[in-house]
N, C-alpha and C positions, 0 to 999 in steps of 0.2 A: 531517435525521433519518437514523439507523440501523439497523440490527439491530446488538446487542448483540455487540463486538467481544471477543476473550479476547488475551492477552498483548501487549499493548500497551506501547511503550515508558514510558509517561507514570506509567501505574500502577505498575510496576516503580523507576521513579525518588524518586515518591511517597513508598513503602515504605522506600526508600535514605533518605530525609532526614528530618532532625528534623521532629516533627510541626507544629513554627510555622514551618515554612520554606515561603517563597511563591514559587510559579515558576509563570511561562506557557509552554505549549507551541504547536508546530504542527508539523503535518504536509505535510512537502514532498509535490506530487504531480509523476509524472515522466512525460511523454508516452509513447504508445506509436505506434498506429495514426492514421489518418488519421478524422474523429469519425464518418463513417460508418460505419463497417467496424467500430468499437466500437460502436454505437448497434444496427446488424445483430445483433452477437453477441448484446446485451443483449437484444433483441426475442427470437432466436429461444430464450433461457432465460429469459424470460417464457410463452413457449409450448410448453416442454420441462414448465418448473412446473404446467401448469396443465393440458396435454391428453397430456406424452407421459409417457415410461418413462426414466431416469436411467439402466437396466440395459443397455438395447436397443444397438443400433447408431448411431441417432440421436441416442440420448439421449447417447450415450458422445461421437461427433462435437460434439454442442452442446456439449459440457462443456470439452471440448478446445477447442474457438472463443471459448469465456469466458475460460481461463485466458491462451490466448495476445491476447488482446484487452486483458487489466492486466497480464499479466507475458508478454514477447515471448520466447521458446526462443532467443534472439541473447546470446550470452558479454560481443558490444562492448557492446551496450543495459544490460545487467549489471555491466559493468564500469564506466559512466560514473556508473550511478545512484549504485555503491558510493563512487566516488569522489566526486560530489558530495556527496552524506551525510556523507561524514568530513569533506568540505570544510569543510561548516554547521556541524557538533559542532565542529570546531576552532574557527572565527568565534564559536559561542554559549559556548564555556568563555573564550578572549580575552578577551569584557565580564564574566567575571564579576566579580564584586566583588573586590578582592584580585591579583585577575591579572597576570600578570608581562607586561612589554610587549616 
């Protein structure tokens, strides 16, 4: 289950190809923290939603502990994810159909 995500690679590809063209996707997920330290953040923006203020100083710190808890302020963390991404897009255009070896 989700909430209702916007600009998604998958929909955007969609749109790109002819409407009888069948493709499956996935979504690489890329480690950050240790699951504690993610599982923490998540608890305490469970308790930001529900008892605090989004504006406050807390609220502002919780926010900040979320972001850095799925995407880490580290350039290298960033730089590996990019690269392994292109890595997959190159390996999933390779099988396509047609593909040059």
């Amino acid at each position: 289950m989700s909430t209702p995500l916007n600009g998604l690679l998958d929909r955007g590809l969609a749109a790109a190809l002819p409407a009888a063209a069948r493709f499956a996707f996935a979504y690489p997920e890329y480690g950050t923290w240790e699951p504690m330290r993610v599982i923490r953040a998540m608890r305490a923006d469970n308790w930001l939603a529900h008892h605090g203020d989004r504006r406050d100083a807390t609220g502002r710190a919780i926010e900040a502990g979320m972001l850095e808890a799925f995407r880490p302020d580290s350039r290298d963390w960033e730089r590996r994810v990019v690269e392994s991404g292109a890595a997959l897009v190159a390996q999933a255009l390779a099988r396509l159909p047609g593909a040059r070896s």
